[in-house]
C-alpha positions in Angstrom: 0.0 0.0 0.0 2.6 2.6 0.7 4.5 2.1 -2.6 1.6 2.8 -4.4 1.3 6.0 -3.1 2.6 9.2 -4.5 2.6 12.3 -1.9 3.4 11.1 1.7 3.1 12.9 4.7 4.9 11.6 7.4 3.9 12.5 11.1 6.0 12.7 13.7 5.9 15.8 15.5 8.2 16.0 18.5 10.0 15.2 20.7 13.9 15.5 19.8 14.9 11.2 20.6 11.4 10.5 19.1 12.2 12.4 15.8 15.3 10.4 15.8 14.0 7.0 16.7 11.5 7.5 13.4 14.4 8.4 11.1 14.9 4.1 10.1 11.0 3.8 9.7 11.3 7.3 6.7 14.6 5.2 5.3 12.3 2.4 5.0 9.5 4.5 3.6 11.8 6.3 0.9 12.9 2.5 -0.3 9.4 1.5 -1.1 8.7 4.7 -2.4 12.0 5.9 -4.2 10.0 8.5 -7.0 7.2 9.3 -4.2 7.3 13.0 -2.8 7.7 12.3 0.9 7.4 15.3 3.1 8.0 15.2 7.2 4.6 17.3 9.7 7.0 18.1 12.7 7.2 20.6 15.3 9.5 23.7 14.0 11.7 23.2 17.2 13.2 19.6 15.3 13.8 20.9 11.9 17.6 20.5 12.0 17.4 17.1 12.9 15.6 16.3 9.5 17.4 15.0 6.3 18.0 16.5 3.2 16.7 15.2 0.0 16.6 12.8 -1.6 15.8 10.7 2.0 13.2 13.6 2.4 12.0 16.0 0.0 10.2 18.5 2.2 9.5 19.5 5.5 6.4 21.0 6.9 7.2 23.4 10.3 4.6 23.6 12.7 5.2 26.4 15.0 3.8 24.7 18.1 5.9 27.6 20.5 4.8 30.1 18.5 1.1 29.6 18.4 1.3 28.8 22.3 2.7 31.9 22.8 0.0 33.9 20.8 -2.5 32.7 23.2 -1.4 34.1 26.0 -1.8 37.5 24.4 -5.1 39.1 23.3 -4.2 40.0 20.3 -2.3 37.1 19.5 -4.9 34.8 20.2 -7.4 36.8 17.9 -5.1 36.2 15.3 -4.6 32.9 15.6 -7.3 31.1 14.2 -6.9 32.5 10.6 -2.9 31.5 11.0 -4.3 27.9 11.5 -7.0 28.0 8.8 -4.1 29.1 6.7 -1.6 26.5 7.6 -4.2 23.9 7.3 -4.8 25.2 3.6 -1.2 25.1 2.4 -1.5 21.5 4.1 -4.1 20.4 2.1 -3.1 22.2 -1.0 -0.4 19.7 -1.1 -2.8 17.1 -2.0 -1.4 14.1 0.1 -2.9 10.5 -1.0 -0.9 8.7 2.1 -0.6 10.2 5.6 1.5 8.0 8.2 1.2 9.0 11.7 4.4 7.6 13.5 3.2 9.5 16.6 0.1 8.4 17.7 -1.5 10.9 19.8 -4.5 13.3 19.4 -2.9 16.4 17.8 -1.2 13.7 15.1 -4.5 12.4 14.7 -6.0 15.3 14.0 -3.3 15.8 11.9 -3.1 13.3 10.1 -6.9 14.2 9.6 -6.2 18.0 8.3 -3.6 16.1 5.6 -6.8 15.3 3.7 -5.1 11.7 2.6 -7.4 9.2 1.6 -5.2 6.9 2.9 -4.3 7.2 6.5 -2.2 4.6 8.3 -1.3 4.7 12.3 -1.3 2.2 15.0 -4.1 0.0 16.3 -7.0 0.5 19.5 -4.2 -0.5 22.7 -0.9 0.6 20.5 -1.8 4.9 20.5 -3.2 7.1 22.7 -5.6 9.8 22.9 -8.5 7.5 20.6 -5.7 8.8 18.0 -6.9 5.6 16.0 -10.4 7.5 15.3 -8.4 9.8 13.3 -6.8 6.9 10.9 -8.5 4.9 8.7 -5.7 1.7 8.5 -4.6 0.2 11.8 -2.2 -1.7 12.7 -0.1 -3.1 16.1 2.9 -1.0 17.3 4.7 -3.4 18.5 3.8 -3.9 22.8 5.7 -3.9 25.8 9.6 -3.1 25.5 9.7 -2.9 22.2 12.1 -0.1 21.4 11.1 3.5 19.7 12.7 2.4 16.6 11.3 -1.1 16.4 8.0 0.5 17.3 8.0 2.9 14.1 9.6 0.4 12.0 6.7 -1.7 12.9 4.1 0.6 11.3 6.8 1.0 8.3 6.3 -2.8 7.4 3.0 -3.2 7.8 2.3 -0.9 5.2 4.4 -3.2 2.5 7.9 -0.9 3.1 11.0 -2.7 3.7 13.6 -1.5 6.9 16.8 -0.3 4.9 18.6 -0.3 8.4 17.5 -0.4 12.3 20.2 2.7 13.4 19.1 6.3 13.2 21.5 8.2 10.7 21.3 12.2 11.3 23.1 14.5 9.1 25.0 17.2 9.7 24.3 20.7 7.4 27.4 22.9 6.0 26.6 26.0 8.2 25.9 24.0 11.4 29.2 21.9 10.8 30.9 25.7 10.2 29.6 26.9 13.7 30.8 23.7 15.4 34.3 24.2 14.0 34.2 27.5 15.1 33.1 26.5 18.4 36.3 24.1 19.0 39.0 26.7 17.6 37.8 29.4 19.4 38.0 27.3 22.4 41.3 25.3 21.7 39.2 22.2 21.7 41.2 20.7 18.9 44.1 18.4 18.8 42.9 16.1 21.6 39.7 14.1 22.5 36.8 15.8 23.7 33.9 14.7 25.2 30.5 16.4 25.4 29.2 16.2 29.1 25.1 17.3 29.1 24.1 17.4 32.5 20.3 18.6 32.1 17.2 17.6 30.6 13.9 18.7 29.2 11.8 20.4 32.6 9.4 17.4 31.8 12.3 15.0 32.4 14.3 16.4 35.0 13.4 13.6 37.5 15.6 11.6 35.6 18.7 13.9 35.4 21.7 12.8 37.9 23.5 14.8 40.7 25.8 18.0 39.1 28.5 17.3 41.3 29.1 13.9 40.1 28.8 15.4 36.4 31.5 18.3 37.9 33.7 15.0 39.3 34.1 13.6 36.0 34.7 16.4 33.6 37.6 16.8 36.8 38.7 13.3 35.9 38.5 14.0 31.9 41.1 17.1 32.5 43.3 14.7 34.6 43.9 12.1 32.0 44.1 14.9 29.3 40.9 15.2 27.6 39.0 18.3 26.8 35.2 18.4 28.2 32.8 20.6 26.8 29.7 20.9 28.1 26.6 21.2 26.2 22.7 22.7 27.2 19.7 23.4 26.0 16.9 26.4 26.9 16.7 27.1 30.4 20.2 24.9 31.6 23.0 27.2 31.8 23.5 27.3 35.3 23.5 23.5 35.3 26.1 23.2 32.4 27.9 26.0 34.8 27.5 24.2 37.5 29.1 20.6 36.0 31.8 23.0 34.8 32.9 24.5 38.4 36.6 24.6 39.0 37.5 22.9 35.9 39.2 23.4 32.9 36.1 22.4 31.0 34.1 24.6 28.5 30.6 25.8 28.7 29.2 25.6 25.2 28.0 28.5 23.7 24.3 29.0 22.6 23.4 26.9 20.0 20.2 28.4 18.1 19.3 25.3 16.7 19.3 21.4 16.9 21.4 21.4 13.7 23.9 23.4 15.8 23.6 20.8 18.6 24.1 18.1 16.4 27.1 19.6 14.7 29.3 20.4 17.8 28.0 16.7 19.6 29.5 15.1 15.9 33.0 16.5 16.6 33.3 15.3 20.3 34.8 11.7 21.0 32.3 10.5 23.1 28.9 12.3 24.8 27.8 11.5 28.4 24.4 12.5 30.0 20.8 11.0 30.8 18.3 9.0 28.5 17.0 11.9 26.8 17.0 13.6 22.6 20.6 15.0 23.3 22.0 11.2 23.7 20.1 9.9 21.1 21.2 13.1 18.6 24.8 12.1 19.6 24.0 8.8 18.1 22.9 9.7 15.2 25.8 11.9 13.9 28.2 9.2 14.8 29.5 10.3 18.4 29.0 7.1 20.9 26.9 8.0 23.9 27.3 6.8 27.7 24.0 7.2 28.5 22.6 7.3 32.4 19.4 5.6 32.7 17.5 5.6 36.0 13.4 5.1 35.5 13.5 4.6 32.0 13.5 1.3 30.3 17.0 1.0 28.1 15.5 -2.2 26.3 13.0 1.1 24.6 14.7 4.0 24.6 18.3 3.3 24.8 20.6 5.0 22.0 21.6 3.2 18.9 25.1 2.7 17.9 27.9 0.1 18.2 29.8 2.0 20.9 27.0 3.0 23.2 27.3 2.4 26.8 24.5 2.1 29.1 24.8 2.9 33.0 22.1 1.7 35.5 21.6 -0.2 38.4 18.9 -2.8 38.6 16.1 -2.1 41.4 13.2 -3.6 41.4 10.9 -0.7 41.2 12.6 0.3 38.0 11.9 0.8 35.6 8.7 2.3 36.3 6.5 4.9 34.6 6.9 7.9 37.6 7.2 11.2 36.5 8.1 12.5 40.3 9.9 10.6 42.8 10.8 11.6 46.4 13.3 8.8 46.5 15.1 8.4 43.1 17.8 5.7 44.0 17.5 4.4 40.8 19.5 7.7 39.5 21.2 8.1 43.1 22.9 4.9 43.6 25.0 5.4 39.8 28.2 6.2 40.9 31.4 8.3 39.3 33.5 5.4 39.1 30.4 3.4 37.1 29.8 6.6 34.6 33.9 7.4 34.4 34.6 3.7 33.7 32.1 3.5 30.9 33.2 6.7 29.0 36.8 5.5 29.1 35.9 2.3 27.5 34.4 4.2 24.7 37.2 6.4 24.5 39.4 2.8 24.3 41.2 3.4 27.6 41.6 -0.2 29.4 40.6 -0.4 33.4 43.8 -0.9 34.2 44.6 2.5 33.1 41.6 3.8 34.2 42.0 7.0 37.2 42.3 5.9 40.7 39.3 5.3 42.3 40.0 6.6 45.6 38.5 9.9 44.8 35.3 9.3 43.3 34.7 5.9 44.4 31.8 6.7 47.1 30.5 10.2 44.7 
């Protein structure tokens, strides 16, 4: 069915590591499909993680901030509705005979809807959310229990007759972003030695999961000690903790990255990237940089990174992991020590444990 379609509209619309995890099941879509204008619906903060053509011939920006933000102004939010019934217009204008709704939520439903496709396909009643399957008109399983993000949109992908070209996100990396990256590490002397990207914080909706900043401090202290540069990366709102994992150290702070494609860039000129399960891991991935990747609540067997080098650190509790997005006890992220997180980015880096630092000062951190 999907390679008898000529205009696709493929839906995923946020967030960054889910944009990422979908990136196989569009590889698999643009095989089937190899003359078929494929465009991508997704949120305008996720652009830069797209690819160019000929994997993807056009993305479609939806300015999910901006529109949030009109509302909480009068005038804005008198506005707002012809802005939609615009957007909505070009949308349909495009005259899309195959929508595929990788998301599965109400607003992809409804986008999927607004697409106009004959043809809609998305997941089955028990695989979606949100009765997101009222909105599609050919259903089929997801892919249950811990099945990973990738899996899960590949899943969808096959069903609809495509063929999986490959089960590893592959991100690319534009000219300009690539030019502020480089810019980044010779401003900051960051060339001519390892460096490893350190990202302490998370999105506000996943902070529970983030892990203490004086650990992340202790080992961008051990990465100087052994001779390798640490630069620290953040996203909106996480200066002070990239400031704070930086303290006292030779490390850098990154500078403001105005864009994913930025992020992306300066992560796929670092050595190695350490921080929790969240998009910035999985990003790091996908342009090549292996990722040590700190998992407390979160199931790795789902949302782990993909690439040959990866390292995942966790310690097994019973409790975990669970589906908590608050917890006034978080020894699944507590009990991770230094020595496990410093031990794991050294073997990506190819140091052996015998060369590994001392553990007598980060041993009990």
């Amino acid at each position: 069915m999907i390679s008898d379609a000529k205009r696709i509209c493929v839906i995923r619309l946020g967030g960054l590591g889910d944009v990422v995890n979908t990136l196989p099941a569009l590889d698999a879509v643009r095989a089937a499909c190899p003359d078929a204008h494929i465009a991508w619906l997704v949120e305008a903060a996720w652009v830069g993680v797209l690819p160019a053509p000929p994997r993807l011939d056009e993305v479609i920006a939806v300015p999910k901030r901006e529109w949030l933000s009109r509302l909480r102004h009068f005038d804005g939010a008198v506005s707002l509705p012809g802005e939609l019934g615009s957007f909505v217009t070009q949308l349909r204008r495009r005259k899309f005979d195959l929508a595929i709704d990788f998301h599965g939520n109400l607003r992809s439903g409804v986008a999927a809807l607004l697409t106009g496709a004959k043809n809609r396909v998305g997941y089955a009643p028990g695989f979606c959310k949100e009765f997101n399957y009222l909105f599609t008109n050919r259903h089929y399983p997801g892919g249950g229990g811990r099945v990973h993000r990738v899996e899960r949109a590949l899943a969808l992908a096959e069903a609809g007759g495509a063929k999986r070209q490959t089960d590893t996100p592959k991100a690319e990396v534009g000219h300009a972003a690539l030019k502020f990256a480089r810019g980044v590490f010779e401003e900051h002397a960051l060339r001519g030695r390892p460096v490893v990207a350190v990202h302490p914080g998370t999105s506000k909706f996943g902070r529970y999961k983030r892990w203490p900043l004086e650990r992340y401090n202790q080992v961008v202290r051990l990465l100087g000690e052994r001779g390798f540069g640490a630069l620290v990366t953040w996203g909106p709102d996480e200066y002070d903790l990239a400031s704070a994992a930086a303290a006292g150290t030779d490390a850098v702070v990154s500078p403001v990255t105005n864009s994913v494609a930025e992020l992306a860039a300066v992560l796929s000129l670092c050595e190695c990237f350490v921080g929790a399960d969240t998009g910035p891991g999985l990003l790091a991935a996908a342009v090549g940089t292996p990722p040590v990747s700190i998992f407390g609540p979160k199931d790795p067997a789902v949302y782990a990174p993909r690439h040959p080098r990866a390292r995942v650190v966790e310690v097994p509790m019973e409790c975990r992991p669970c589906k908590k997005r608050e917890c006034d006890d978080p020894q699944c992220v507590l009990r991770i020590s230094v020595r496990q997180v410093a031990d794991a980015i050294f073997a990506v880096l190819g140091e052996t444990e015998g060369n590994a630092p001392g553990s007598a000062s980060y041993m009990n951190m």
